[in-house]
ZAMARGU-4260 file (C-alpha; in steps of 0.2 Angstrom, whole numbers, plus 5000, padded with zeros to 4 digits):
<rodrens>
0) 4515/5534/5090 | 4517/5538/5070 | 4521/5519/5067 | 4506/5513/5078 | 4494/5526/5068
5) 4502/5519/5049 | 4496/5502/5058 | 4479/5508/5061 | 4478/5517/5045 | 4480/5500/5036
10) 4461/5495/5044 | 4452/5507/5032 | 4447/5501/5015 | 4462/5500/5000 | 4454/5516/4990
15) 4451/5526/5003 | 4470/5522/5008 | 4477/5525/4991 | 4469/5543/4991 | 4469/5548/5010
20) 4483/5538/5018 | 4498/5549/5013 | 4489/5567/5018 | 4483/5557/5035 | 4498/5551/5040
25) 4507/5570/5036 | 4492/5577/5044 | 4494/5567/5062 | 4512/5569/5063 | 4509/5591/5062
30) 4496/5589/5074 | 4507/5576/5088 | 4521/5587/5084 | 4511/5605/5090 | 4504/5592/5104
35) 4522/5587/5110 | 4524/5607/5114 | 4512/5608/5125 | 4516/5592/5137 | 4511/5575/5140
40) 4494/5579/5143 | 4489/5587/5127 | 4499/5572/5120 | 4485/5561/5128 | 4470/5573/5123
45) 4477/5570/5106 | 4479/5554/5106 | 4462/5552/5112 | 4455/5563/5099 | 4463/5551/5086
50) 4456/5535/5093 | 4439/5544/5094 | 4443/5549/5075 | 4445/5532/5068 | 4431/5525/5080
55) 4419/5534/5070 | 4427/5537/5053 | 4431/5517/5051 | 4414/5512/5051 | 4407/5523/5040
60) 4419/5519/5024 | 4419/5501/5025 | 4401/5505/5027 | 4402/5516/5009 | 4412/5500/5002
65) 4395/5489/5004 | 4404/5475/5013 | 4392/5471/5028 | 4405/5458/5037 | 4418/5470/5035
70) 4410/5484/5042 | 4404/5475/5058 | 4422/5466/5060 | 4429/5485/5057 | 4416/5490/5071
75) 4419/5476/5085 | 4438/5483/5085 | 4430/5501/5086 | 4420/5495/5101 | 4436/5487/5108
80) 4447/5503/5106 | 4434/5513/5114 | 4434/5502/5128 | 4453/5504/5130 | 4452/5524/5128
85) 4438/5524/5141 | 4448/5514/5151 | 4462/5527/5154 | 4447/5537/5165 | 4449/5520/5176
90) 4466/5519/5178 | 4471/5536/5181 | 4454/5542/5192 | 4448/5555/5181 | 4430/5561/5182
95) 4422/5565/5168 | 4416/5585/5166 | 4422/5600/5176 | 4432/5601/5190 | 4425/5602/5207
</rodrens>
């Protein structure tokens, strides 16, 4: 999970990486490591939390970068990543909002 998040940290713009990337990276893995204490579920909500993270924080640097064909190509794969995060609801028949 540490390898696929340096993957996905390689989408953001080369500044923001130089200055961010390092404290990101040290960052996710304190916060999957308290996850992993509390189970394979709060593994999941993090994960989730994470994708949700860079769907919205991806767009709006290439956006600060002022590279329009960038930013919708960065937003197209946030769009897709949502789709496979909402996907997990399907899969494992989980309805959104408070239990019953």
């Amino acid at each position: 999970m540490v390898h696929a998040y340096a993957v996905l940290l390689r989408l953001y713009p080369q500044p923001f990486r130089r200055r961010y990337a390092a404290e990101m990276s040290l960052d996710f893995e304190d916060a999957l490591c308290a996850a992993r204490a509390g189970g394979w579920v709060a593994v999941g909500a993090f994960a989730m939390r994470a994708l949700g993270d860079l769907a919205v924080s991806l767009p709006r640097e290439w956006a600060r970068t002022g590279r329009l064909a960038l930013t919708a190509a960065t937003a197209g794969l946030t769009a897709l990543l949502w789709g496979l995060a909402l996907r997990l609801w399907t899969w494992w028949d989980i309805q959104p909002g408070p239990p019953s």
